[in-house]
C-alpha positions as CSV (number, residue, x, y, z in Angstrom):
1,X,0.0,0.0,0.0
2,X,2.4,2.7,0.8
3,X,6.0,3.2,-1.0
4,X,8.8,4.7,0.6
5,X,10.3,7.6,-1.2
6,X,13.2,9.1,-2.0
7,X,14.8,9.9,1.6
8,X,14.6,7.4,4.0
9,X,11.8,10.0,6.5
10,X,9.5,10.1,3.3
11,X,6.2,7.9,2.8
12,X,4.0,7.8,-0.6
13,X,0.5,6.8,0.9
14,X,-0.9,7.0,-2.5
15,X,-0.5,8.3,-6.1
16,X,-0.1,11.8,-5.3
17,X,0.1,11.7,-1.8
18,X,3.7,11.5,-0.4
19,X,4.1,13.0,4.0
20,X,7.1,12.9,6.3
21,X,6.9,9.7,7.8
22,X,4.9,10.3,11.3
23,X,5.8,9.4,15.1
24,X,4.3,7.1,16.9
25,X,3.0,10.3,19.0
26,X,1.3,12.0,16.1
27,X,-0.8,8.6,15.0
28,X,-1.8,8.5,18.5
29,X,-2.8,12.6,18.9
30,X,-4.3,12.1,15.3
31,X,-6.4,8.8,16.7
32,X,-7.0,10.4,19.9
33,X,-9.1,13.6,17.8
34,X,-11.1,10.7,16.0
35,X,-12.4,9.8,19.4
36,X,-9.8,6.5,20.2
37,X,-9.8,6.1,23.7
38,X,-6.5,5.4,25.3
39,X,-6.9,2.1,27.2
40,X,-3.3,1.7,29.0
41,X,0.0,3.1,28.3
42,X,3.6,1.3,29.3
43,X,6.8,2.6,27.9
44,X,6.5,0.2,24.8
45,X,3.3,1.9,23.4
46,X,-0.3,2.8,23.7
47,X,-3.2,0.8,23.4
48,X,-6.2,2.7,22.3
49,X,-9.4,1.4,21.8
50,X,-11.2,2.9,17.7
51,X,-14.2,1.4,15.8
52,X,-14.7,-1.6,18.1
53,X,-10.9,-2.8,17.4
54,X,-8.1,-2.8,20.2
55,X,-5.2,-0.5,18.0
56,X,-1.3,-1.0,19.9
57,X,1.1,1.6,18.5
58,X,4.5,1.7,19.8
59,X,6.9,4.8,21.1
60,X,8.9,5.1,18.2
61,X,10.1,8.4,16.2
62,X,8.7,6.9,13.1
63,X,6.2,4.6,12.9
64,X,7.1,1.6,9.9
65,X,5.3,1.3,6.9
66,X,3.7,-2.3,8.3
67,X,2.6,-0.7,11.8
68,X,1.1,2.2,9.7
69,X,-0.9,0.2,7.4
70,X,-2.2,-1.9,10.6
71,X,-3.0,1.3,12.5
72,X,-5.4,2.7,9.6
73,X,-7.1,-0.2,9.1
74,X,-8.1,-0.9,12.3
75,X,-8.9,2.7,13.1
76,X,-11.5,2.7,9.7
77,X,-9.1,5.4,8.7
78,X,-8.0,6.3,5.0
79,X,-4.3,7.2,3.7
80,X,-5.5,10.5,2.1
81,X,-7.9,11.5,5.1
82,X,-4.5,10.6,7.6
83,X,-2.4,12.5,5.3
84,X,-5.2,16.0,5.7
85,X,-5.3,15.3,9.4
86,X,-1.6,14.8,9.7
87,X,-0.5,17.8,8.2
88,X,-3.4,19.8,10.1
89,X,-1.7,18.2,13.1
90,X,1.5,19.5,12.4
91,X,0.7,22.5,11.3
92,X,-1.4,23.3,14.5
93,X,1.9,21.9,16.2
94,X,4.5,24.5,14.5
């Protein structure tokens, strides 16, 4: 589903859709404003709870193209509407 570009922080999630790759803290703050509820945190991860599924995603700096594709799934959640909501994220961030 999603290519990795030309630098290794660079992910294509579709045709013409290419973001820095995110944290593991953005998918979480991005899931979190969906209305995910966090269920427990350790320092491995998070484990929130979206759309009747039980979603773990780990403390990383970048989350991996696999983890990624998992997350969305689960979380009902679509590579172009993560990639508006990602950069709305960050841009609220700067």
């Amino acid at each position: 589903m999603f290519q990795s570009g030309t630098f290794a922080n660079v992910l294509t999630l579709s045709d013409d859709v290419t973001v820095a790759r995110p944290s593991g803290q953005e998918v979480i703050g991005i899931l979190q404003h969906l209305g995910a509820a966090v269920v427990t945190r350790d320092e491995h991860g998070v484990f929130l709870r979206a759309n009747r599924h039980l979603i773990f995603v780990r403390n990383r700096a970048v989350v991996e193209d696999a983890e990624l594709e998992d997350v969305l799934r689960a979380a009902e959640l679509g590579a172009d509407r993560f990639a508006v909501l990602l950069a709305n994220s960050r841009r609220s961030a700067a």
